[in-house]
C-alpha positions in Angstrom: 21.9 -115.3 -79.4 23.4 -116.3 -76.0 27.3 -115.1 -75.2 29.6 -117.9 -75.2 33.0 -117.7 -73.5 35.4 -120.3 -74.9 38.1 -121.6 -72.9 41.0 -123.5 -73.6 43.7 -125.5 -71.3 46.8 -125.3 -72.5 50.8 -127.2 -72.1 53.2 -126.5 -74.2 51.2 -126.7 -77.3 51.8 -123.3 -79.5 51.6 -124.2 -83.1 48.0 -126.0 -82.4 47.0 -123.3 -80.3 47.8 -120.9 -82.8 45.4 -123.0 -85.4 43.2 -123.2 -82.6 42.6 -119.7 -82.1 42.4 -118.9 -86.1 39.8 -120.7 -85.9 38.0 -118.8 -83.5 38.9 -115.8 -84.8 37.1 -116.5 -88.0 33.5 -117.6 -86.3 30.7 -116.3 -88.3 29.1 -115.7 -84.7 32.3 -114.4 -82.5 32.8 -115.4 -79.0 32.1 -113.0 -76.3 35.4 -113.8 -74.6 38.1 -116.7 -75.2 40.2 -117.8 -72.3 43.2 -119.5 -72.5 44.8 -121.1 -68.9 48.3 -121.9 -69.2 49.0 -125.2 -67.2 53.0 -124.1 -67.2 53.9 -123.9 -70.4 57.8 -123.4 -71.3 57.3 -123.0 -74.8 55.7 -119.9 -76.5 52.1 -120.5 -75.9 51.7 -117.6 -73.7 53.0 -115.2 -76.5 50.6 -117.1 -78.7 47.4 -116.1 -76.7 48.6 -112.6 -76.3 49.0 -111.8 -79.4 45.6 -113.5 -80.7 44.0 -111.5 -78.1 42.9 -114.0 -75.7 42.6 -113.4 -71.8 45.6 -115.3 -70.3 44.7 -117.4 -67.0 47.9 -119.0 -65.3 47.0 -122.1 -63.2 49.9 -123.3 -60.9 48.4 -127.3 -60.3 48.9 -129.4 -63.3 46.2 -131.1 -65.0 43.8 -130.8 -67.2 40.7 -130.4 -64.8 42.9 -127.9 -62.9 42.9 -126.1 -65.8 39.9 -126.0 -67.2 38.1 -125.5 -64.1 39.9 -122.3 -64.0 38.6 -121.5 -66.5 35.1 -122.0 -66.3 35.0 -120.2 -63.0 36.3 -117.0 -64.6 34.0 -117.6 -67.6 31.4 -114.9 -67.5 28.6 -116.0 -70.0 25.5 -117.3 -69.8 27.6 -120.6 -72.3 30.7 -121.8 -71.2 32.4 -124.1 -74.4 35.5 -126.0 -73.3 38.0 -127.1 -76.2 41.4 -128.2 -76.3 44.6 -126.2 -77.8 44.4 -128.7 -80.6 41.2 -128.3 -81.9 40.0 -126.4 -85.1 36.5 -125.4 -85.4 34.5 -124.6 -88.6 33.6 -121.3 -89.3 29.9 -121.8 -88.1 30.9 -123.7 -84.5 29.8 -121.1 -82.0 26.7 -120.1 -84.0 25.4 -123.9 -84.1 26.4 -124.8 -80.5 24.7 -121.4 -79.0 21.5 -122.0 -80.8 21.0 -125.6 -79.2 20.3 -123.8 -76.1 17.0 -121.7 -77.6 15.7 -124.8 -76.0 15.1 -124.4 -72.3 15.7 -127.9 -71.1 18.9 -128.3 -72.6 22.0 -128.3 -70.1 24.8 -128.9 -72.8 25.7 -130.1 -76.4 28.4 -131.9 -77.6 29.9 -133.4 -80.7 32.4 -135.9 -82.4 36.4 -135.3 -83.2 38.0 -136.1 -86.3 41.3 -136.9 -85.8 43.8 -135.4 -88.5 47.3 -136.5 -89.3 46.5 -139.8 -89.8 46.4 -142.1 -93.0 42.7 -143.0 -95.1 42.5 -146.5 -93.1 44.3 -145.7 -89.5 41.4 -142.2 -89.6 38.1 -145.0 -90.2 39.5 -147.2 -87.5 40.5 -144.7 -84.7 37.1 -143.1 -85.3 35.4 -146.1 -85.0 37.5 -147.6 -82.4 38.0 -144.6 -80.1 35.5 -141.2 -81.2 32.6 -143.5 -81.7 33.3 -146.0 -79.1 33.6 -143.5 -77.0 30.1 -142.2 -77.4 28.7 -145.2 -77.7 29.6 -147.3 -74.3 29.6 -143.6 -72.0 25.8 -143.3 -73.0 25.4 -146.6 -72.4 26.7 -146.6 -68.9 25.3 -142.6 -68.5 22.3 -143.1 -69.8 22.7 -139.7 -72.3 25.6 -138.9 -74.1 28.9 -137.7 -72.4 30.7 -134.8 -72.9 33.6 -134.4 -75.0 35.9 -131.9 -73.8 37.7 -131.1 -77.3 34.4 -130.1 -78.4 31.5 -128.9 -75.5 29.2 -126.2 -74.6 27.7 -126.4 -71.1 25.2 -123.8 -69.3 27.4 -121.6 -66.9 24.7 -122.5 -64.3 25.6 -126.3 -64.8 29.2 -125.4 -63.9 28.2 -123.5 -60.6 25.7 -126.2 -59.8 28.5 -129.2 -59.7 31.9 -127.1 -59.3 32.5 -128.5 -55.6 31.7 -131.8 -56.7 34.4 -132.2 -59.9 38.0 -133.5 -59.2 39.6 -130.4 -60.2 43.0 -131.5 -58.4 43.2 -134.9 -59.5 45.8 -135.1 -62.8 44.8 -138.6 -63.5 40.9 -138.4 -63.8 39.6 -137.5 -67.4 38.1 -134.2 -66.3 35.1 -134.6 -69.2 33.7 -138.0 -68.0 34.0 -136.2 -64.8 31.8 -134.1 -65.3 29.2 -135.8 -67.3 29.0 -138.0 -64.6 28.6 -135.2 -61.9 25.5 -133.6 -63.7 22.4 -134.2 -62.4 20.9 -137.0 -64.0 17.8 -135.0 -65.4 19.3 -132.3 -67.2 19.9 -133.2 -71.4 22.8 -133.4 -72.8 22.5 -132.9 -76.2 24.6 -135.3 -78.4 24.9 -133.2 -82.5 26.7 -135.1 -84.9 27.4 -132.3 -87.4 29.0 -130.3 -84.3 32.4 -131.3 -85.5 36.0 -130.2 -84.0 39.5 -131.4 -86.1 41.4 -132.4 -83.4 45.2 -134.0 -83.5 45.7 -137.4 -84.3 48.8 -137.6 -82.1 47.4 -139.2 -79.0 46.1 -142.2 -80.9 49.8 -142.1 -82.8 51.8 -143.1 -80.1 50.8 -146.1 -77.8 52.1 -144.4 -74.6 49.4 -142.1 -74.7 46.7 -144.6 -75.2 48.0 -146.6 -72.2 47.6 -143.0 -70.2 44.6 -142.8 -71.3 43.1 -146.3 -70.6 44.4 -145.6 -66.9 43.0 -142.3 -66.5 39.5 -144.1 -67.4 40.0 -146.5 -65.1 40.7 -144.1 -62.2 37.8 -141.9 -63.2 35.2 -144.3 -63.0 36.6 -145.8 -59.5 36.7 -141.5 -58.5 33.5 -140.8 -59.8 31.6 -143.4 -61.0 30.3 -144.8 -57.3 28.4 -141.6 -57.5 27.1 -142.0 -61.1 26.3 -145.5 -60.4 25.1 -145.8 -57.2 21.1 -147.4 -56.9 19.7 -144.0 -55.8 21.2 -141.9 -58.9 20.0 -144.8 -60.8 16.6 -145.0 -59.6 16.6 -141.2 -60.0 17.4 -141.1 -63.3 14.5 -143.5 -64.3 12.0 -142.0 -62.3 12.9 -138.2 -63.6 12.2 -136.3 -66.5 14.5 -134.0 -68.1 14.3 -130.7 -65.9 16.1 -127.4 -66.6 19.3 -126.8 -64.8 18.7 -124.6 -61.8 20.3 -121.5 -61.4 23.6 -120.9 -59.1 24.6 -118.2 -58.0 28.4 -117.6 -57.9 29.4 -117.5 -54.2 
């Protein structure tokens, strides 16, 4: 089975990374190498990923694309998976996401969040309303499903393919839509519906971080989405099949 190296942005979020890292800890298929980039943290997240044995990245420019971008440029496996410090995997994760990729033509695989913390009816509706909404209108627009970062595995070549093309230094772009839109428009993105993360129910909680939200999607498709949308990439992606990634070398 294919190494995956996991990595994980983090701010000031110790108790969930600390869950997070459990987690991974008790994979029935370990990850080769779990990397956790501290964004600035003034709690004690660093002493968290110490002590769980994770290799500790600092990066200086805030933002989650900053981070995890740093992170998937020190990632040194053939799979690069990209969660967030609040996510909790089940035992089988890395074993289901790494076998996806026995297929040749498959670039990366991705699956739903289930929010926890939240109450029988406010869960149904915030999945429907955000998780599966979500999913549904980026396909829509992309054509194949997007990634979602709390819960992705991508082809370490796809990273080194598009890594001068992401905003990695713009705080206000979700850096996930980012980059489904900067893949090439042939390669498959795999969309598994039993590839489940539990991820926080906070930021549907409290309506300032919906507003945030709603903004940073604004600002990502005005960034990026000329690019995804433009009547080239579009006739592109009609006229091509899916096509492996190609491979990168790192310069």
């Amino acid at each position: 089975m294919r190494a995956v190296s996991v990595v994980i942005p983090v701010l000031d979020d110790a108790d969930q990374l600390a869950d997070c890292l459990a987690s991974l800890a008790a994979q029935s298929v370990p990850p080769a190498e779990v990397i956790v980039v501290d964004n600035g943290s003034s709690d004690h997240s660093v002493a968290v990923a110490r002590t769980a044995g994770a290799t500790l990245l600092h990066e200086p420019v805030r933002g989650i694309a900053a981070a995890a971008s740093r992170g998937y440029d020190a990632a040194g496996s053939p799979l690069i998976a990209r969660i967030d410090s609040d996510s909790v995997l089940p035992v089988d994760w890395v074993e289901r996401a790494a076998a996806r990729f026995d297929d040749p033509l498959v670039t990366a695989v991705t699956g739903p969040g289930v929010f926890r913390g939240l109450g029988p009816v406010a869960a149904v509706f915030w999945d429907i309303a955000y998780m599966r909404a979500y999913f549904l209108l980026m396909t829509g627009a992309l054509a194949r499903p997007p990634l979602f970062g709390s819960n992705m595995v991508m082809r370490r070549a796809a990273w080194l393919a598009v890594r001068h093309r992401v905003h990695r230094f713009d705080p206000l772009v979700h850096d996930d839509v980012d980059l489904s839109i900067q893949f090439d428009p042939s390669w498959r993105t795999v969309f598994d519906a039993r590839l489940v993360a539990s991820v926080s129910g906070t930021p549907v909680r409290e309506p300032w971080g919906l507003v945030v939200r709603t903004r940073k999607a604004g600002r990502t498709m005005w960034t990026s989405g000329l690019r995804a949308f433009s009547p080239g990439r579009i006739m592109r992606r009609v006229l091509a099949g899916t096509r492996p990634v190609p491979v990168v070398r790192r310069r």
